[in-house]
C-alpha positions as CSV (number, residue, x, y, z in Angstrom):
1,X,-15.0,-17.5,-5.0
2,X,-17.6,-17.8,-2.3
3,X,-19.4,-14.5,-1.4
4,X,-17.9,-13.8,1.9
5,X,-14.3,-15.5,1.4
6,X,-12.3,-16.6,4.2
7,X,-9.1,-14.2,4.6
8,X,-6.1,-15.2,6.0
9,X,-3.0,-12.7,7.3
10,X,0.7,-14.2,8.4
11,X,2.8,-12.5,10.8
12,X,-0.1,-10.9,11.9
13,X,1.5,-9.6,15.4
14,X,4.0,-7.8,13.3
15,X,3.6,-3.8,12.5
16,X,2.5,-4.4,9.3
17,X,0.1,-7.1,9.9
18,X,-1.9,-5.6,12.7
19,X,-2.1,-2.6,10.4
20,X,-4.2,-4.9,7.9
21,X,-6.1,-6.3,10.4
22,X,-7.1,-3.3,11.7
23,X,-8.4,-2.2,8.2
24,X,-9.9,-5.5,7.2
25,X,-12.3,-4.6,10.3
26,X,-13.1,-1.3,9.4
27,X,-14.2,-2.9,5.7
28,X,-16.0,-5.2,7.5
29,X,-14.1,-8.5,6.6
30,X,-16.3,-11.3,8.2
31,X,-14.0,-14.0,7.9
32,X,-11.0,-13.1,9.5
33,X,-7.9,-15.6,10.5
34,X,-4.3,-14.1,11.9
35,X,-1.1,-16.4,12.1
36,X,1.5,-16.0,14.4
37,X,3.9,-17.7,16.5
38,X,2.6,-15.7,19.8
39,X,-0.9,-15.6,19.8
40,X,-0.9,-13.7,23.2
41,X,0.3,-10.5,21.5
42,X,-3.0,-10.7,19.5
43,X,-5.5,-10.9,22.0
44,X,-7.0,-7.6,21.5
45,X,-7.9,-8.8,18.0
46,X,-9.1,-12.5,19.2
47,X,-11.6,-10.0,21.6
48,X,-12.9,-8.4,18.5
49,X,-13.5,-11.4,16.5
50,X,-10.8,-12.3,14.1
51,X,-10.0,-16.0,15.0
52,X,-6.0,-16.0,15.6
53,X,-3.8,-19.3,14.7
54,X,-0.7,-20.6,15.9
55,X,1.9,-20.6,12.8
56,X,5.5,-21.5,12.4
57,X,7.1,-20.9,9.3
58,X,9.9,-23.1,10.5
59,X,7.3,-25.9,11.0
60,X,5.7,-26.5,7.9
61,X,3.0,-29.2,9.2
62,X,2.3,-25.9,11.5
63,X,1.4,-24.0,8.3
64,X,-1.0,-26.4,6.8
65,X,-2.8,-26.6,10.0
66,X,-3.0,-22.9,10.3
67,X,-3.8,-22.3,6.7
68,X,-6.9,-24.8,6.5
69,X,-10.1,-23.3,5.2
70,X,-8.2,-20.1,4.1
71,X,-9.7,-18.1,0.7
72,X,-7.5,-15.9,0.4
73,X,-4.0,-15.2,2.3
74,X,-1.2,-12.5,3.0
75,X,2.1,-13.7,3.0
76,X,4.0,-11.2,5.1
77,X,7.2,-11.7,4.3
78,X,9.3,-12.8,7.2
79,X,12.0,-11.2,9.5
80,X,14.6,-14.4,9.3
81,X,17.6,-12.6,7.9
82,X,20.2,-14.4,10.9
83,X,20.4,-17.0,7.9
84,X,21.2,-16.7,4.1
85,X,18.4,-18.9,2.4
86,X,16.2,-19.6,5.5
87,X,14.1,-17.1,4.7
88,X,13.4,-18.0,1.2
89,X,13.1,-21.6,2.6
90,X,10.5,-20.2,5.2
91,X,8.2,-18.4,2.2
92,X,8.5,-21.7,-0.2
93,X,7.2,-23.7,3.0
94,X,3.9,-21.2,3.2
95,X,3.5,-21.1,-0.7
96,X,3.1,-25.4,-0.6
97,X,1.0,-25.1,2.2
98,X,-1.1,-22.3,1.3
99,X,-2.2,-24.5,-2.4
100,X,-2.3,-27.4,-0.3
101,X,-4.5,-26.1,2.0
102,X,-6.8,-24.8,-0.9
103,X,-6.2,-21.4,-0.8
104,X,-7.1,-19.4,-3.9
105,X,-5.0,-16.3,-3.8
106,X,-1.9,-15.2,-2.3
107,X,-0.9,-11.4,-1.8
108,X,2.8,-11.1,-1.3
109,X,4.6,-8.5,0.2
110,X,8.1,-8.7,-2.2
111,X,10.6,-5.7,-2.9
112,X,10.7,-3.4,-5.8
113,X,12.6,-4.8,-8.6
114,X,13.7,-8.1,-6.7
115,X,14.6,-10.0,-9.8
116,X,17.6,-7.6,-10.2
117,X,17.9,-5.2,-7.0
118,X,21.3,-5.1,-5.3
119,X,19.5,-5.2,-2.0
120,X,20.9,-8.0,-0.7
121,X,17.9,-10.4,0.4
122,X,16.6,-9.6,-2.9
123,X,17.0,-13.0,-4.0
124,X,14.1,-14.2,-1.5
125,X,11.9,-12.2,-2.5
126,X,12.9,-13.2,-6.5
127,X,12.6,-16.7,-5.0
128,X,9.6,-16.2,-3.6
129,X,7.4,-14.7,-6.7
130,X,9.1,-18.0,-8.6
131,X,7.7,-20.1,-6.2
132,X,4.2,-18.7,-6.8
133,X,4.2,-18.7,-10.4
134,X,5.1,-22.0,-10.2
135,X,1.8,-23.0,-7.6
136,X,-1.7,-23.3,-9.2
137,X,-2.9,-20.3,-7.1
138,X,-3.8,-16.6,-8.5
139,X,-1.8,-14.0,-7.0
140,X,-1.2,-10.3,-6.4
141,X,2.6,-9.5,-5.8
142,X,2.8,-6.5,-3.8
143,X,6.5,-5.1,-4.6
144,X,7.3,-2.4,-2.0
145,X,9.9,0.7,-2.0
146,X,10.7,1.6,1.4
147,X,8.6,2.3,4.4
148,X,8.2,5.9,5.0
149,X,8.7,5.2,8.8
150,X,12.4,4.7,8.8
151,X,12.8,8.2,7.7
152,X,12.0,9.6,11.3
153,X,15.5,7.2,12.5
154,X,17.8,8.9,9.6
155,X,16.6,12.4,10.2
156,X,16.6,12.2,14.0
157,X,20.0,11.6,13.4
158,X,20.7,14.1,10.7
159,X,19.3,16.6,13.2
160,X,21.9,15.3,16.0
161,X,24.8,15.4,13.7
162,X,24.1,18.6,11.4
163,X,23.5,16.6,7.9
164,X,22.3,13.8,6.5
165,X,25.0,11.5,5.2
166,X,24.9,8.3,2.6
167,X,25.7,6.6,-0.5
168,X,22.4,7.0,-2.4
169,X,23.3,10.2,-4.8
170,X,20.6,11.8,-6.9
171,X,19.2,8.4,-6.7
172,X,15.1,9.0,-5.8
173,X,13.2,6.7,-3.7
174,X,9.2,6.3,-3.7
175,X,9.1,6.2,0.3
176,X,5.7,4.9,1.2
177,X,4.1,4.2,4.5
178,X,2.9,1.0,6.4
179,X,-0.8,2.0,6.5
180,X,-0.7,2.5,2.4
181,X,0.9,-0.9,1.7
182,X,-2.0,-2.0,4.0
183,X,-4.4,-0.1,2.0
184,X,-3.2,-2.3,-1.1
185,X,-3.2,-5.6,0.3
186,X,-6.9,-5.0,2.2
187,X,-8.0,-3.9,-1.3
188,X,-6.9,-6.7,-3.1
189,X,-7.9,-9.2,-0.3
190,X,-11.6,-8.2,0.2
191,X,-11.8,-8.1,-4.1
192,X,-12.8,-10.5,-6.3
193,X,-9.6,-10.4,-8.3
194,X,-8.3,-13.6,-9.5
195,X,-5.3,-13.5,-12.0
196,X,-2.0,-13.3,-11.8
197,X,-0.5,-9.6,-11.2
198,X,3.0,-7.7,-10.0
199,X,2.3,-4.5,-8.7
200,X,5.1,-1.8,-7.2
201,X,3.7,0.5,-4.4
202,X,4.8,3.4,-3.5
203,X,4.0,6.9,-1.9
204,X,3.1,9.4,-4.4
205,X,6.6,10.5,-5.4
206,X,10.1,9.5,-5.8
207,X,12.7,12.0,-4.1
208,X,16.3,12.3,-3.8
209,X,18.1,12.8,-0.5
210,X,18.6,16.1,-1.0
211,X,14.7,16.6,-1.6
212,X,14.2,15.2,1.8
213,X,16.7,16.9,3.6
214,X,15.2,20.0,2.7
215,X,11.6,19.1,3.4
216,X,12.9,17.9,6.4
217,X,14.9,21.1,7.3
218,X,12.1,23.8,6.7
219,X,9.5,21.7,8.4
220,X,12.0,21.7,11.6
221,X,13.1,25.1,10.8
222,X,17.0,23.7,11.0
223,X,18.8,23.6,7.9
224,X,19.6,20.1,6.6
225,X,22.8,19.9,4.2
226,X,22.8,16.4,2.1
227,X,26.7,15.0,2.2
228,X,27.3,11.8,-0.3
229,X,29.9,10.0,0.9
230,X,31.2,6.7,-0.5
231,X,29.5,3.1,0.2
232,X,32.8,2.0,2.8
233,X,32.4,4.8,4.8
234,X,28.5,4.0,5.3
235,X,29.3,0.5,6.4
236,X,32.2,1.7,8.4
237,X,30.1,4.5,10.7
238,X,27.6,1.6,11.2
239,X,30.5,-0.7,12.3
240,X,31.7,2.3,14.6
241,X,28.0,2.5,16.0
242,X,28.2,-1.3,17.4
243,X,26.6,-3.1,14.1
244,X,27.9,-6.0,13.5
245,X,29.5,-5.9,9.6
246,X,26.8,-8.1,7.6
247,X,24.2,-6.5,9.3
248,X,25.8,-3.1,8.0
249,X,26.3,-4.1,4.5
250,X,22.5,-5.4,4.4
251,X,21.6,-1.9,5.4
252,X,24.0,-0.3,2.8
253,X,22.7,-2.5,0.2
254,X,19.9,-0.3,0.0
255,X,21.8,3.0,-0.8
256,X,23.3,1.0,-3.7
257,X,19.7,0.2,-5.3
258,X,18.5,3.5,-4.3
259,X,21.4,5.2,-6.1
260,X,20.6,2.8,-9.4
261,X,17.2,3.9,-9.1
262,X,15.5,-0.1,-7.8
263,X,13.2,1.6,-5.4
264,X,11.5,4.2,-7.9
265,X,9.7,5.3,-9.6
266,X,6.6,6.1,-8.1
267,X,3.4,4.3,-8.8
268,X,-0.5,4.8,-8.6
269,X,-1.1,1.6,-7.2
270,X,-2.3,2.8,-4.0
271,X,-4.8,5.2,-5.1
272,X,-5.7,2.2,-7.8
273,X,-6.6,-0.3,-6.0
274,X,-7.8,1.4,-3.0
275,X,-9.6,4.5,-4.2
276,X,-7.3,6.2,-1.6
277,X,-4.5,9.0,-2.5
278,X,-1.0,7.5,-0.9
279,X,0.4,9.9,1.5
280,X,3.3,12.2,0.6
281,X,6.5,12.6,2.6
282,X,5.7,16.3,3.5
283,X,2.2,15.0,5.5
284,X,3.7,12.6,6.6
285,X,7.0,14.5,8.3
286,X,4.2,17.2,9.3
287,X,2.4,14.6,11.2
288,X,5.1,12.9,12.9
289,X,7.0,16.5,13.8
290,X,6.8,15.7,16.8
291,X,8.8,12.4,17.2
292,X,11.9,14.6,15.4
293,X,11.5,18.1,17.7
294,X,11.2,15.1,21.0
295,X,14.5,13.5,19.8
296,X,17.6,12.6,22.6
């Protein structure tokens, strides 16, 4: 691997890829190339130096353009969920054009336990890590639990209603935030790793609804009671809410894994490959207080 590789970042406009960015700067990256579909929405980073490409993953000639001269490349993986399989389709197209293009090493952003999670675009993900074993390249398979952010939406809203209400149980998630999968995949990018490895990432601990709720309630001061209630009333009160059904049942897929334990336990990956402790959901809920105490 040359000494100052080439590193390459899809759906770089996205939340999670103008995190990287941001933190491949601070480390100094020198080689830095973003992908997206609107490079407009990156010009603050074209001002700073990172060279940004036009990608479309529905394009595939698109993605061999955009990957060319590439080291080493972060598939992001994509929002397409309007279509069962394009998404998988879309991820396959970057995997041939990122070994075609002669990049070395992929970091993929897949989901904890895809080969058996009931979460149900899973089987992309699954699809996605077979695709790569099967390419030439090296890789580092990030598999995430949930991001940490959507907590603020679900307690905003157990503040509103007076409890916080699903079909996860005692199951525990290892919430972890944007900026500490970023942490991982900036690690991994700017090392010299070369092998083939599946990592989960997490925040430091795996906690149960109830763990939260109460975190939650003495940070605000307001008592938060946990209610399980069955899977068909969690899809209904999201159908009531102006969701359209399969969008629902995607989002109650997860209280299913999370209540058969897919998105735990917690890991050190983080702090392994980063050097940097991942932060915990009581820092986290302390920091953002006030996007909960400003809540309609």
């Amino acid at each position: 691997m040359s000494e100052n590789p080439t590193i390459l970042v899809t759906g770089a406009s996205g939340q999670l890829g103008r995190i990287v960015l941001e933190q491949l700067l601070e480390a100094k990256a020198p080689n830095i190339i973003a992908t997206t579909r609107s490079p407009e929405k990156l010009a603050d980073f074209a001002a700073r130096g990172v060279e940004v490409r036009v990608a479309d993953f529905d394009d595939p000639q698109s993605l061999l353009t955009a990957f060319s001269g590439a080291d080493r490349l972060l598939l992001i993986s994509t929002d397409a969920l309007d279509e069962p399989g394009k998404r998988l389709r879309q991820h396959e197209a970057a995997v041939s054009a990122a070994q075609e293009a002669g990049v070395s090493h992929v970091v993929y952003t897949s989901l904890m336990n895809a080969d058996d999670s009931p979460v149900t675009f899973a089987p992309d993900h699954a699809g996605t890590e077979k695709a790569l074993a099967a390419s030439s390249m090296s890789y580092t398979i990030l598999r995430e639990s949930l991001y940490m952010e959507l907590l603020i939406g679900e307690l905003n809203l157990a503040l509103k209603i007076g409890g916080l209400y699903n079909a996860r149980g005692d199951g525990k998630t290892a919430y972890v935030t944007r900026h500490d999968i970023a942490r991982a995949a900036v690690a991994d990018l700017t090392s010299s790793f070369d092998g083939r490895r599946t990592l989960d990432v997490t925040g430091p601990t795996a906690l149960s609804s109830a763990d939260i709720a109460q975190i939650a309630g003495t940070l605000m001061g307001t008592p938060i009671a946990y209610n399980p209630i069955p899977l068909e009333a969690v899809i209904q009160g999201m159908v009531d809410a102006g969701l359209p059904k399969p969008v629902a049942e995607v989002f109650a897929s997860f209280d299913t894994a999370i209540a058969q334990g897919k998105l735990g336990p917690a890991s050190t990956t983080v702090e392994d490959l980063s050097g940097i402790k991942p932060t915990s959901i009581t820092d986290f809920l302390t920091v953002h207080k006030g996007a909960l105490v400003n809540a309609d």
